[in-house]
N, C-alpha and C positions, 0 to 999 in steps of 0.2 A: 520669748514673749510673743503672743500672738498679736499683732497689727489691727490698730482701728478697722481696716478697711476688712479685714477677715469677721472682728467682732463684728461689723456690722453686715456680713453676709451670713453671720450663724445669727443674729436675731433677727433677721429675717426669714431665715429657714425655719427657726423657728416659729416664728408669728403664723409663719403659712402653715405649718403641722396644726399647730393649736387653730387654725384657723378652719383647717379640714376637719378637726374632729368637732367642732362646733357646729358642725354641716352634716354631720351625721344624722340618719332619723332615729328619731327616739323607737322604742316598741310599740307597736300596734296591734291591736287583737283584743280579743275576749271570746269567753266560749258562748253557746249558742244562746241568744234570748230564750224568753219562755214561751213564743210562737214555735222557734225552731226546737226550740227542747220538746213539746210537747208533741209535734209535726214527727221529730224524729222517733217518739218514743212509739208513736201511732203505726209507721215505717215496719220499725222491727214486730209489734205487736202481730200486725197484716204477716210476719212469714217473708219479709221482703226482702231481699240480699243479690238484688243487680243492680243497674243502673235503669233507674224509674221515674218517669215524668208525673208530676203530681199535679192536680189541680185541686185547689181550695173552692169547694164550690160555691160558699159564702158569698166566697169576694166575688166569683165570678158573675151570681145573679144579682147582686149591689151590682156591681161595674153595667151588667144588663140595664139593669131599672134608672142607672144615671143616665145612661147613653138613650135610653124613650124617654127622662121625663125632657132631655133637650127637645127632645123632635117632637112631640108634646102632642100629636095627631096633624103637627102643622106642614109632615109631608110624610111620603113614605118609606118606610125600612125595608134597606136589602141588605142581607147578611152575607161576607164573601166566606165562600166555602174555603179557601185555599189556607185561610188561616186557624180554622178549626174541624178538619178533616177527622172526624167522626160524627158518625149518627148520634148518637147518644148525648154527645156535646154540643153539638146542633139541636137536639129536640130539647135539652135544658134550657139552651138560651129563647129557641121559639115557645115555650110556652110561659114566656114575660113579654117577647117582644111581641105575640100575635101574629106574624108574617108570615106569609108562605113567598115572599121572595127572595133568591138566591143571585148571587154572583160566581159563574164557574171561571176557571182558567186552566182547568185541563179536560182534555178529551176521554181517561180514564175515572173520572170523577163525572164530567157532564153522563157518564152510562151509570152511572153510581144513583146520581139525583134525579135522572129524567124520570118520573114517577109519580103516580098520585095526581095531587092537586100544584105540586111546585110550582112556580115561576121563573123560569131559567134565564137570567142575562148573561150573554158572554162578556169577560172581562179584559179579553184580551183577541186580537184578528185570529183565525186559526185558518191554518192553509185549505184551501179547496179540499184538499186531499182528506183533510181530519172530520171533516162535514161530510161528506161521500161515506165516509167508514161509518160515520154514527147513524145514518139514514140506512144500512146495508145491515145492521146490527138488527137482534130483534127491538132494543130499547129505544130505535129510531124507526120501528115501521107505522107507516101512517093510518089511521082509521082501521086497525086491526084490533077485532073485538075481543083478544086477550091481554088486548094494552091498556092500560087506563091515564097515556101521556098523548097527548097530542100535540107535536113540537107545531106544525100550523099555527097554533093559539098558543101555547102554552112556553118557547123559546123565542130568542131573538141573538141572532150572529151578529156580531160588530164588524163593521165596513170603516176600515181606513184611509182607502185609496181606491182610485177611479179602477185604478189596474186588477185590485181583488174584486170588487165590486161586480168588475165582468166575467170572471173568474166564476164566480155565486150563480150570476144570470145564467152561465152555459148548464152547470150543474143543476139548477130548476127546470129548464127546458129539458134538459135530457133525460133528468128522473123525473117530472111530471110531478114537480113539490110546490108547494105554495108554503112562501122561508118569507119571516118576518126577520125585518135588518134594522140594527140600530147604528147611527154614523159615531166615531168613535173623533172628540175634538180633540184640538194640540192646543190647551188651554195655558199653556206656558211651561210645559215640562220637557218637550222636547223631543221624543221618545216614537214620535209619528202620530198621522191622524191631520185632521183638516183643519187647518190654519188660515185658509183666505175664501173670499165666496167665490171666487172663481172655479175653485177645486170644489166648493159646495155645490155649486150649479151643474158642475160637468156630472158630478155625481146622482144627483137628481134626475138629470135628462136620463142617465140611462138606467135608474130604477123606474121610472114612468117607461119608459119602452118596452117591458115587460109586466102582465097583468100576474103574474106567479111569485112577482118580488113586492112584500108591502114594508111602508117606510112606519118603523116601529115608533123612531125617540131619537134620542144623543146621549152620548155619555162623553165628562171631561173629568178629566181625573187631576187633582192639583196638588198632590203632596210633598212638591218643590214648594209650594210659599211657606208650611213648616218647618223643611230644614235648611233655607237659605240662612245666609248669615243676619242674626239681628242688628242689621244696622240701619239706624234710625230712618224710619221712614219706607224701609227697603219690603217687610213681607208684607206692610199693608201695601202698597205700590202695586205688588206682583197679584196680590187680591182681588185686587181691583183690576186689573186687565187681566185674571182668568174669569172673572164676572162680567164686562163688557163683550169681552170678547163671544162667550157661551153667549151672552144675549142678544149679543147683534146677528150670530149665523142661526141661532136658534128661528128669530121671528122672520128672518128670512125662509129657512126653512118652510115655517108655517106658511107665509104665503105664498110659494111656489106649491106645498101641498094642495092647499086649496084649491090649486087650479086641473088638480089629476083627474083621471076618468078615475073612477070609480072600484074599479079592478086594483089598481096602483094605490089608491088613498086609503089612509088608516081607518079601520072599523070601527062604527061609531060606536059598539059595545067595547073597547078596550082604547084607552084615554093614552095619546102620548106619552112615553118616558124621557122626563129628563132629569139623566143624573147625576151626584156629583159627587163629590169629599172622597172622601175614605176617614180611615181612626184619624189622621195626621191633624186634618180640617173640619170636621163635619161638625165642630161647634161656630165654623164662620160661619154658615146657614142657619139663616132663621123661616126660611119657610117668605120671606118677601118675593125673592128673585121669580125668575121664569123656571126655575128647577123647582123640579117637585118630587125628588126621592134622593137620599143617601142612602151610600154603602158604609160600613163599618165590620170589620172582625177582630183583626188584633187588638182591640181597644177591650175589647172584652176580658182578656186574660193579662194585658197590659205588661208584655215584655219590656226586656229593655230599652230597645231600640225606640222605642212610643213614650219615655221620660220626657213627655213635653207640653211647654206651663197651660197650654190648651186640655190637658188632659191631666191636670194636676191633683184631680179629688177622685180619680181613679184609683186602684190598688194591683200592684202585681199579684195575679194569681195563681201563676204559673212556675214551678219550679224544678230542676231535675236530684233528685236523693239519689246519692250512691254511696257505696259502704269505704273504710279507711282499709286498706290492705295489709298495710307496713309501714311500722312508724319508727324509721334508724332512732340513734342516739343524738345526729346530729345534719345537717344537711352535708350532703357531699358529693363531687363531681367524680364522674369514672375516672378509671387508674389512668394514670397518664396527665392528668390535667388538675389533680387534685388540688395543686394550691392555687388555681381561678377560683375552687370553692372557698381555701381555706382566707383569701382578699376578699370574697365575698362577705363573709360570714364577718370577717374584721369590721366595712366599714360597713355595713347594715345589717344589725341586731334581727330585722325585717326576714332574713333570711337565714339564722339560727338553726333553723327545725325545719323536719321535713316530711312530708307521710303522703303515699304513694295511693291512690285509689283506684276504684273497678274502673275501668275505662277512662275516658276522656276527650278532650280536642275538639271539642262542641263547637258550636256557634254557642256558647254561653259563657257566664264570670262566675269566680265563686261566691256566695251571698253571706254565707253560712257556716260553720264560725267565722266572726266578722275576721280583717286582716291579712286574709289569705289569700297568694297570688301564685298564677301559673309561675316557676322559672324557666327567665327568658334566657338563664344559660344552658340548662339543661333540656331544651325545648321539650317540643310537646308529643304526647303519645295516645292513640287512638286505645289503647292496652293498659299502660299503668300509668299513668297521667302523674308526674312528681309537684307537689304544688310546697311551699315555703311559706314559713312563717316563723314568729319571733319564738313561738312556744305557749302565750300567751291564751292562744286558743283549748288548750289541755288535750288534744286528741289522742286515742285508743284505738289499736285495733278493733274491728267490727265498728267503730262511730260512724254518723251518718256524717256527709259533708254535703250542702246544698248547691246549689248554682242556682244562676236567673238565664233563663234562655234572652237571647237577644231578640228572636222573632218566632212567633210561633207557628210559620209554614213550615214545611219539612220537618222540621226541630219535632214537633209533636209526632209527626212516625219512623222518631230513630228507633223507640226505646220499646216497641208493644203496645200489649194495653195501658192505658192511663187509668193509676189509681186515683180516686177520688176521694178528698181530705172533706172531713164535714162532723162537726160537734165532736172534735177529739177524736175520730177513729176512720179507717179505712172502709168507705163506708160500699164503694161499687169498684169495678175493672169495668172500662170503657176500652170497647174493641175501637182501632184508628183504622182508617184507608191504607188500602196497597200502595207502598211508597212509588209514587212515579210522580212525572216531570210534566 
């Protein structure tokens, strides 16, 4: 006879099975909406059969026209290049937003954009050295009557520290440049840039010491108070002292300007820059403060990474199509370890099915049929990417699978040109920027 004490450790073992399999996920998935059905069907129509960055250009000139009617004429629009590195993607969005200002972050790009009529801010310190290169380039020679840019007027270097600052000055004296500089603040991010007036003053004295260095503006960059933690009280807090903050060294600023010769002081034909946000924050700006221009780019195309309640009547525009390669009969792990597959597949249905696609291992997630996730036991491949699902999704060799980029620097020149989604069909190829750093 088997013993109370036995029954009662087999209905417990039992209870705890039955208790496992009630913890199990049900199925998840479905095959693609009729955005992504028709997205896809557009894909193959265009000839398409790699992996392809798509922009919907719909959403993309909506997302534009939200993003100006905030700023409503009530400051001005810089558009950061770094996040939509193409001309053609750039000239869509400038002819809604009307701007010819720019935000760069690289030195291969600032030779890309210096041109025309642009307005170039740097978005980021760049070493003496990358400044020297661009002024030696033909795209940085000054008052050469087959250039139609003149960084004098038409650029502005960011200065973060007294140290680079001097840095800038030696390289003005010795090339015979007249460099317009904007100070770069530590408005609560942390990342460098000037945090107290003392460091603001020192910096000051020694752009007045030279008549070849003019004081352009500020920029503070705060996209730490959208992804601090929401807790209560905490990103208005940090809001509020990257806003005191920029406006106390700001009118400081100003009245030490005031008091420079002439040579040193800003020109009265071009009005101080001071700027702020990015996509994260540029709706906590109303146009009240001492700032008077935001930046924005990835708000435009609204990856993942920008899923935030500030930017919630936004639409993702951006997505990467790639074709299904192989679709087994069932999911399964290489020889050798096959039954971690065959436990998988046991307690999550989630991981049934399997189909292997053109590349992979993006900075991105799958979107497209809904359900589907990279496996994290199989990891990941740059080559045939294995992604898992219940089955629910119905995939076929050649079907498209979509993803959502998480951010759209870099991401936008893995892939080529970007095809251009617009009334059902592939409507342009948008050549992208040489990938660099």
């Amino acid at each position: 006879m088997i013993s109370t004490q036995r029954r009662k450790l087999l209905a417990a073992g039992g209870l705890g099975a039955l208790g496992l399999w009630a913890l199990k996920p049900g199925a998840k998935g479905a095959p693609h909406s009729p955005y992504f059905s028709e997205l896809a069907r557009a894909i193959k129509l265009a000839g398409i059969a790699t992996p392809t960055l798509v922009i919907d250009r719909q959403q993309l000139r909506n997302n534009a026209g939200k993003v100006m009617a905030h700023i409503a004429q009530r400051m001005d629009f810089r558009l950061v290049v770094k996040s939509l590195p193409s001309h053609a993607l750039i000239q869509d969005i400038t002819s809604i937003t009307k701007s010819r200002r720019m935000m760069l972050f690289s030195l291969p790009q600032l030779g890309l954009m210096a041109k025309g009529d642009a307005d170039i801010l740097l978005g980021k310190p760049m070493p003496v050295a990358a400044a020297a290169k661009f002024y030696q380039s033909a795209g940085g020679a000054q008052q050469d009557s087959q250039q139609d840019f003149y960084p004098e007027q038409q650029l502005q270097w960011l200065m973060d520290s007294p140290e680079r600052l001097l840095q800038y000055r030696e390289l003005a004296r010795q090339q015979a440049l007249t460099m317009r500089l904007n100070f770069e603040l530590d408005v609560g991010l942390h990342r460098g840039g000037i945090s107290s007036s003392k460091m603001l003053q020192e910096m000051l004295t020694i752009l007045q010491s030279e008549p070849r260095l003019q004081f352009s503006g500020m920029m503070g960059y705060d996209a730490h108070v959208a992804k601090i933690p929401d807790l209560p009280g905490l990103r208005a807090q940090a809001h509020l002292h990257a806003h005191e903050l920029y406006t106390r060294l700001a009118n400081e600023a100003l009245a030490s300007v005031a008091t420079f010769k002439a040579g040193t002081a800003p020109s009265e034909k071009q009005k101080l820059v001071f700027n702020a946000a990015g996509s994260p924050t540029y709706r906590l700006y109303d146009g009240s403060g001492i700032q008077n221009e935001l930046s924005v780019g990835s708000a435009m195309l609204k990856p993942s990474d920008f899923d935030l309640p500030g930017l919630a009547d936004l639409s993702p525009a951006v997505f990467i199509a790639t074709p299904v390669l192989k679709v087994p009969e069932k999911f399964m792990m290489p020889y050798g370890v096959e039954a971690i597959g065959n436990v998988a597949r046991s307690l999550d249905v989630n991981q049934q099915n399997a189909a292997f696609i053109y590349g992979g291992n993006w900075l991105a997630d799958p979107v497209s049929p809904s359900g589907l996730s990279v496996s994290a036991l199989y990891g990941n491949s740059s080559n045939q990417q294995v992604l898992v699902g219940s089955g629910n999704q119905q995939l076929k060799v050649d079907d498209i699978v979509f993803f959502r980029p998480r951010q759209s620097e870099a991401v936008l020149q893995q892939f080529g040109d970007i095809a251009v989604y617009e009334n059902g069909k592939i409507v342009d190829m948008w050549t992208v920027f040489p990938a660099t750093a």
